[in-house]
N, C-alpha and C positions, 0 to 999 in steps of 0.2 A: 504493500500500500504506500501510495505517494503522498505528504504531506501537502498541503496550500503554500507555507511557510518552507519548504524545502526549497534551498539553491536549484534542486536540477527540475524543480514545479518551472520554475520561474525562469530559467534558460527555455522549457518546452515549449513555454507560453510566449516567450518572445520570437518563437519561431512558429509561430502560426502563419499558416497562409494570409488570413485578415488583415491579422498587424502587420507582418508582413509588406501588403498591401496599401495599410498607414504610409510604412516609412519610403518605400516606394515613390510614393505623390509626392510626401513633404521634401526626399529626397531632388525630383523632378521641378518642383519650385523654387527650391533653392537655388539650381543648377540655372534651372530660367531669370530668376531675378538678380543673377552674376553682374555686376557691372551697371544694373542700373540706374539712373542719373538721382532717382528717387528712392531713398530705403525704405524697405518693408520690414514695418515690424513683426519683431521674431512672430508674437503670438498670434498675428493676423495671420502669416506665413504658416501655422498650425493649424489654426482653426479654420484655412481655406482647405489644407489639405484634409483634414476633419471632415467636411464639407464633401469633396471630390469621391473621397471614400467611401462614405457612406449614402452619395447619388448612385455610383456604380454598384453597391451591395444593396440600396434599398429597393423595397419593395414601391414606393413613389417616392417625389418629392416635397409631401410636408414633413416640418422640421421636426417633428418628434419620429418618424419615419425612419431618416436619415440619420438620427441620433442613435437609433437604437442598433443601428450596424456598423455603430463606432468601434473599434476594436478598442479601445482604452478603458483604463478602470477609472474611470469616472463616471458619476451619479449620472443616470438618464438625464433628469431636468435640468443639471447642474450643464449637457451639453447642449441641452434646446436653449437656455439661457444664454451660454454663448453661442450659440446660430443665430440667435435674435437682434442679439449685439452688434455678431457681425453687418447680418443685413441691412442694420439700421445704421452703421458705424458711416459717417461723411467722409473719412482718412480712406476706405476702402474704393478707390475712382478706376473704376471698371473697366476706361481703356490703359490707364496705367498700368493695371494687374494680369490684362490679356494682350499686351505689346507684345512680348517676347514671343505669342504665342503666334502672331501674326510675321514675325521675323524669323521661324524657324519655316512658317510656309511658301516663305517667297523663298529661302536657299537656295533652293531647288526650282523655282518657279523662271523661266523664261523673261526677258525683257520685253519680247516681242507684244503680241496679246494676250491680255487679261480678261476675264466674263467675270461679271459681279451679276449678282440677283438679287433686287430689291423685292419683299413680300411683309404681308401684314400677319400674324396669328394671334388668337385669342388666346390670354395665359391670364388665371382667376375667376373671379366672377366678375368683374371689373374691368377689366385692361386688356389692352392690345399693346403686343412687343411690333416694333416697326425694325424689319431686318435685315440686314445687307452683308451677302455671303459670297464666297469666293469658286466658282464652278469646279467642282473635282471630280473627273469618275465616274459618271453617273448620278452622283452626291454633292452636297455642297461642304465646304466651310464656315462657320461662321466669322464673321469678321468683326461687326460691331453692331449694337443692338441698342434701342430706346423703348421704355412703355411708356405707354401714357393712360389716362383715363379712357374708358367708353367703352361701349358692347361693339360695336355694330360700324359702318360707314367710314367715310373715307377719310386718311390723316390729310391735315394740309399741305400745301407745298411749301409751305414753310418751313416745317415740321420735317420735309423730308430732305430737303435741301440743305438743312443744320449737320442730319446726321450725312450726309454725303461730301461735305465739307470737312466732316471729321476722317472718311476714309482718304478724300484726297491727297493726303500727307503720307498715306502710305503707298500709291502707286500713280503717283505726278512725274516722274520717272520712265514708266513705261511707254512703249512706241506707243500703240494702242490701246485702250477700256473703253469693253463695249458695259453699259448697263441694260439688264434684261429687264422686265418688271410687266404686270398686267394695267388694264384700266386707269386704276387708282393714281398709276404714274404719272401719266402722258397729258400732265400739265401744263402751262406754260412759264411756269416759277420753274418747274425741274428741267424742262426744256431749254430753256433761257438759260438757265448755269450749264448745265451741259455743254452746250452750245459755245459758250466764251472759253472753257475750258479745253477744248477741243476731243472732249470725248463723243465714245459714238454711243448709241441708243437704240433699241427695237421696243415699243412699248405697243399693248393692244390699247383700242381704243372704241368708243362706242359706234357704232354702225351708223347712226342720225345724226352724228355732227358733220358738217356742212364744210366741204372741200371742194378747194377753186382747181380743177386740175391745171389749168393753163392760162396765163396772164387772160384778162379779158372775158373768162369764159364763164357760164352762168355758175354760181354757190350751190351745187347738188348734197344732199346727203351720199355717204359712203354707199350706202345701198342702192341708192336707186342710179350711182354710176355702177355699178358691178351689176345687176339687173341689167342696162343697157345693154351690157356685151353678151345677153342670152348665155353665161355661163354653164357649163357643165359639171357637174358634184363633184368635190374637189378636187377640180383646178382651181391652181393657183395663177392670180388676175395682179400685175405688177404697173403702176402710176410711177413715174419721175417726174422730178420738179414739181409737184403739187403746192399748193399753199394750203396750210394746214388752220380749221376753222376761222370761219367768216370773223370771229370775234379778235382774235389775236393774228391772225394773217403770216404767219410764220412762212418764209418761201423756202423752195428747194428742198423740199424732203421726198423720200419714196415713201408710197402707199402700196400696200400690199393687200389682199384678201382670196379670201377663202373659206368656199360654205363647204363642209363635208355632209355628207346624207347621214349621218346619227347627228347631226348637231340642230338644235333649234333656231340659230341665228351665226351669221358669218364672222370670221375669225380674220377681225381687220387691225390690223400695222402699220403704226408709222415708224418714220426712221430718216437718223440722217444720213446712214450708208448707201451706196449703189446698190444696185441690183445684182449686179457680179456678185457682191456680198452675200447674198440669198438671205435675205433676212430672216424670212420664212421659216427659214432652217436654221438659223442660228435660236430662236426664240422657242423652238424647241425644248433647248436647255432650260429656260424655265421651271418649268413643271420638276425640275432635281429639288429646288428647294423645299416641297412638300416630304420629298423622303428624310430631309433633317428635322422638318416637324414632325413627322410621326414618328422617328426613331426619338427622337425626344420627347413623344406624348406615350399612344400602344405600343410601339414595337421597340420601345426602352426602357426609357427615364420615367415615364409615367408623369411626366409632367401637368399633363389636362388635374391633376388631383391638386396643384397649387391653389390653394386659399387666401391668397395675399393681393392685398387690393391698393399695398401705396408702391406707385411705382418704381420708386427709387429702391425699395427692399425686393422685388420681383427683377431688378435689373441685377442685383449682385447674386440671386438666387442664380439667372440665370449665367452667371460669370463662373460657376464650379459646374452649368449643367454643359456650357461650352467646354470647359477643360477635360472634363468626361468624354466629349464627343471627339475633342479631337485628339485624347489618350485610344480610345475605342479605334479611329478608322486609322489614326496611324499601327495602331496593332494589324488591323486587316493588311493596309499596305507593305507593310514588314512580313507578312503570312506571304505573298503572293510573289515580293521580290525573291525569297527564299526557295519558291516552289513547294511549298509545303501546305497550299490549304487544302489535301486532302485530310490535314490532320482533324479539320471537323467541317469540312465538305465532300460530295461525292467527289471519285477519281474522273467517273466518266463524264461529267457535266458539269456545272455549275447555279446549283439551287440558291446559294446565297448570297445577300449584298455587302457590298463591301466593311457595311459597318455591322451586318451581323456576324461576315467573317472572323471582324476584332472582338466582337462582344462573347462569342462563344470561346475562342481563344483564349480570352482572357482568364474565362469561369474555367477552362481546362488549365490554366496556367496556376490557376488556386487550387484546383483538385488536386493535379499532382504536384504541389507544394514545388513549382518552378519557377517563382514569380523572377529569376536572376536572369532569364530567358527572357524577361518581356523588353521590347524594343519599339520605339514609336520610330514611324518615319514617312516623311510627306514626298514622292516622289511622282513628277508627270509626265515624265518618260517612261513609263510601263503602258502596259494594257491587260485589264480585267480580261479572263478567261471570256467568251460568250457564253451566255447563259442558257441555260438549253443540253440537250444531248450532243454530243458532237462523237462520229464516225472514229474510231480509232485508226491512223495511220500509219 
């Protein structure tokens, strides 16, 4: 029989997978906030990896949740009190604390072009996260995040302009950034920055706003020029030079559309790129940044179970739910650079996505107590297996 109080109790326990898994994060924070211009206090530095640990073991993301898959002997309440702390703490400034994170993904990342995707999700019962993420994989990145109040409808262009101002610091530099984004974007506050900035854009936009295809020409709604040309179910119908709504008269953009036969209304584009460009196709990538909302809502973090309704403590919540995700996909990236994701995917195909690659990975890396194996790494010269059956050669 082994004592509580026995030395070799207490060596066995510091070798747990879990804690293990503590020291892991704290160690990865540490390594990350090397050098930077701003210090981080030690116990924030703990109590974010507190935090990381315990999103990646909990069962969701309320903070009694979280706590209780702390690996530390400390009082339950005694850690919900400091999560609370945390979150509410003003010293803790979110892109301060996720720079590094943002620096380890450009390493690897090209100068050429860049795809950011701007999108809205409902996180509480209160608030929407306004987000803008870095295109990876089939996936995204997150990159930098705001909440704000409300259920429902659209953030302003103000609002989204602020936070696109804060990314511009990080890839003002590259040849090219195209921003993707739906409806909600394709303002002419985010247009107008855009535009002076010299980035490029593909944003949808609603079908009844009123485009001058060509100097002089009558103000048609989007519809009823795509109507004119008797189109066929999805083809794609491409406008140059258009001037973009009667109201703001924006010139020289391409218009794009396209109705497919399961859609109830046509899928229209604007943009300041050529046509060469394929807009069409580039705005595609879009639709990735739903796969980091649901690996951060069902198919993760469980995030939708957030209860926090001010937004400043919902933005630091979501600053340990980002360092999760991107602990998680660089584990997948690292599986794949190695050839190894049949270690929990099939040989013959490819079932999983890349972040459930990392995510099961990881839980196998705590099963068999190998956490010295785990390696994050962001690489964009690879390519994901296709998913599907693929013929043995």
């Amino acid at each position: 029989m082994i004592f509580l109080n026995e030395p070799r109790f207490r060596m066995e326990l510091s070798r747990m997978p879990n804690q293990q898994l503590y020291l892991e994060m704290k160690a990865l924070l540490q390594k990350a906030y090397q050098g930077q211009n701003q210090t981080i206090a030690d116990h924030l530095l703990k109590t974010l990896a507190m935090l990381v640990t315990g999103v990646i073991l909990g069962p969701h993301v309320q903070l009694y949740a979280i706590a209780l898959c702390v690996p530390l002997p400390i009082k339950l309440l005694s850690i919900v009190r400091r999560f609370s702390g945390f979150v509410a703490d003003s010293r803790v400034d979110v892109g301060v604390f996720f720079a590094p994170f943002i620096y380890a993904m450009q390493a690897s990342l090209s100068n050429e072009t860049v795809y950011l995707i701007m999108d809205c999700t409902k996180v509480g019962p209160q608030c929407r996260v306004l987000m803008i993420a870095l295109v990876y994989h089939g996936t995204v990145l997150p990159i930098l995040w705001q909440t704000l109040k409300g259920k429902k409808g659209h953030v302003k262009g103000e609002f989204q302009k602020a936070l696109l101002e804060k990314v511009y610091a990080y890839f003002n530099s590259y040849r090219q950034v195209i921003i993707l984004g739906d409806a909600e974007f394709s303002n002419e506050t985010v247009i107008g920055w855009l535009e002076t900035k010299g980035w490029g854009f593909v944003f949808r936009f609603q079908s009844n706003y009123l485009i001058q295809p060509e100097p002089s020409a009558v103000w048609s709604s989007a519809q009823a020029l795509y109507e004119v040309r008797q189109p066929q179910a999805g083809q794609v119908y491409y406008w140059e030079n258009v001037i973009f709504t009667e109201l703001h008269q924006r010139p020289n953009l391409t218009m794009s559309i396209q109705w497919a036969e399961d859609e109830l209304e046509p899928l229209c584009l604007i943009s300041n790129l050529p046509v060469s460009a394929q807009p069409h196709r580039l705005y595609e990538m879009r639709y990735w940044i739903e796969t980091l909302f649901s690996n951060c809502k069902s198919r993760g973090f469980d995030l939708g179970r957030c209860r926090m309704t001010t937004p400043t403590h919902i933005d630091r919540l979501l600053l340990a739910v980002a360092i999760a995700t991107c602990v998680t996909l660089g584990l997948g990236t690292h599986l794949i650079v190695i050839g190894q994701t049949d270690q929990v995917d099939r040989v013959d195909r490819r079932d999983l996505s890349l972040f459930q690659l990392g995510w099961r990975w990881l839980y196998r890396l705590l099963a068999l107590n190998r956490l010295h194996e785990l390696q994050i790494v962001f690489r964009w010269d690879i390519e994901l297996p296709p998913p599907g059956f693929q013929p043995a050669r």
